[in-house]
C-alpha positions in Angstrom: 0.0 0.0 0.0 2.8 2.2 0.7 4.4 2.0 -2.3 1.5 2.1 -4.3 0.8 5.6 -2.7 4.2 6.4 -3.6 4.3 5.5 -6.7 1.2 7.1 -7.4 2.3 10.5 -5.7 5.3 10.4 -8.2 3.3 9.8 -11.4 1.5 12.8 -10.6 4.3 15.2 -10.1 5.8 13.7 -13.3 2.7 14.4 -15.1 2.2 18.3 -13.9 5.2 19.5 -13.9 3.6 22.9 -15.3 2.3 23.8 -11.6 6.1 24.2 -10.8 6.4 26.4 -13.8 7.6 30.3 -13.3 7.0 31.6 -16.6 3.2 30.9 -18.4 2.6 30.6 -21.9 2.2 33.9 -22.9 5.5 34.8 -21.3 7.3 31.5 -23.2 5.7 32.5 -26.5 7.1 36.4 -26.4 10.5 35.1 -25.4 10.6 32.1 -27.9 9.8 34.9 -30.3 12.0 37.5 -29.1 15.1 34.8 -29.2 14.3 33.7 -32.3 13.9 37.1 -34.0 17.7 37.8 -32.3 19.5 34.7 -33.4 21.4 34.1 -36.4 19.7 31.2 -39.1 21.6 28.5 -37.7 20.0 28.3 -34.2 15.7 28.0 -34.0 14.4 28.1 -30.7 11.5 25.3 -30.4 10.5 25.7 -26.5 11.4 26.5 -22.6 10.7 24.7 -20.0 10.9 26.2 -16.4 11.0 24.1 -12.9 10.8 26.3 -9.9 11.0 23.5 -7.4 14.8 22.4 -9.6 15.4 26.1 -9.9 16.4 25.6 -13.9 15.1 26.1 -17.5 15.9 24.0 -20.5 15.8 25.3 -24.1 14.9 22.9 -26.8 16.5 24.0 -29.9 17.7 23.3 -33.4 20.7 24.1 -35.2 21.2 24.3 -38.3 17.4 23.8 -39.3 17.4 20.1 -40.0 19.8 18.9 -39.3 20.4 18.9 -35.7 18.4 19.4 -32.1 19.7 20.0 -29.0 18.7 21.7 -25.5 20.5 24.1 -23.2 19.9 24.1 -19.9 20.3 27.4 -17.6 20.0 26.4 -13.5 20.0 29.1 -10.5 16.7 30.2 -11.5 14.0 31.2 -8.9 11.7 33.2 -10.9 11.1 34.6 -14.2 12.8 37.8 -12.8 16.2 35.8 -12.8 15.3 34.7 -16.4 13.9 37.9 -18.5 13.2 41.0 -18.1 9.8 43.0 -19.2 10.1 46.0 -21.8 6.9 48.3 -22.8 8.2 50.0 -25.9 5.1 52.2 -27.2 2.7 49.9 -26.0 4.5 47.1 -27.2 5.2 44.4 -24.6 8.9 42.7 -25.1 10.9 40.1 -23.3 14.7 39.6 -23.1 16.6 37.6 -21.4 18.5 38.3 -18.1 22.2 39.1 -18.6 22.8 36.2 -16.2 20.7 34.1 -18.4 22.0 35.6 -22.0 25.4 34.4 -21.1 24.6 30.8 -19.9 22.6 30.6 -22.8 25.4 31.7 -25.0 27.9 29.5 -22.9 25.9 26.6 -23.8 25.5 27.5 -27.5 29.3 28.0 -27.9 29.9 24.7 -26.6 27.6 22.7 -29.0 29.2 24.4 -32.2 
C-alpha cells in the first residue's frame, strides 16, 4: 500500500510538472519569439521549459534547421525575474533575457558548435 501511494504520488508530479512552472505561456511564446527574431539562421528556438521546485530552465532548440536538435539548460533560477526582463516599448510588450541568463545561454551555444 505504501508504495503504491508512492508510486502514485510520483506519477502525478511527473505528469504536472507545469504547476512548478515560473514563466506561463504567454510569457514563453514572447521570449521564444524575441530569441528567435535575435538569433542568427543557424539556431531556431523550439521551447522553454521552467521548474521552480529544480530552480532551472531548458531550451529545446535546433541548429542548423534540419539537421540537428539539442537543448540548453540554464539552472540558478527562482523566478522569471532571474530569467527575463519585461520592456513596454510604445505599448509594445517585449521580453529579453536576463544578462545572467544571455550568457549561460550563450555558454551553452558555444559549446555545442
Amino acid at each position: 500500500m505504501k508504495s503504491l501511494l508512492l508510486s502514485l504520488l510520483s506519477v502525478i508530479t511527473l505528469a504536472a510538472p507545469s504547476a512548478f512552472a515560473f514563466v506561463s505561456a504567454a510569457e514563453e511564446t514572447l521570449l521564444l519569439q524575441t530569441l528567435n527574431q535575435a538569433s542568427s539562421a543557424q539556431v531556431h528556438f523550439e521551447n522553454i521549459r521552467c521548474s521552480a521546485r529544480n530552480s532551472m530552465c531548458i531550451f529545446k532548440l535546433q541548429l542548423q534547421p534540419g539537421e540537428r536538435k539539442a537543448g540548453c539548460m540554464i539552472e540558478g533560477l527562482n523566478a522569471a525575474a532571474d530569467l527575463y526582463v519585461e520592456e513596454n516599448i510604445n505599448g509594445v510588450a517585449r521580453i529579453n533575457l536576463s544578462a545572467y541568463a544571455t550568457e549561460a545561454l550563450q555558454q551553452c551555444l558555444r559549446s555545442l558548435r
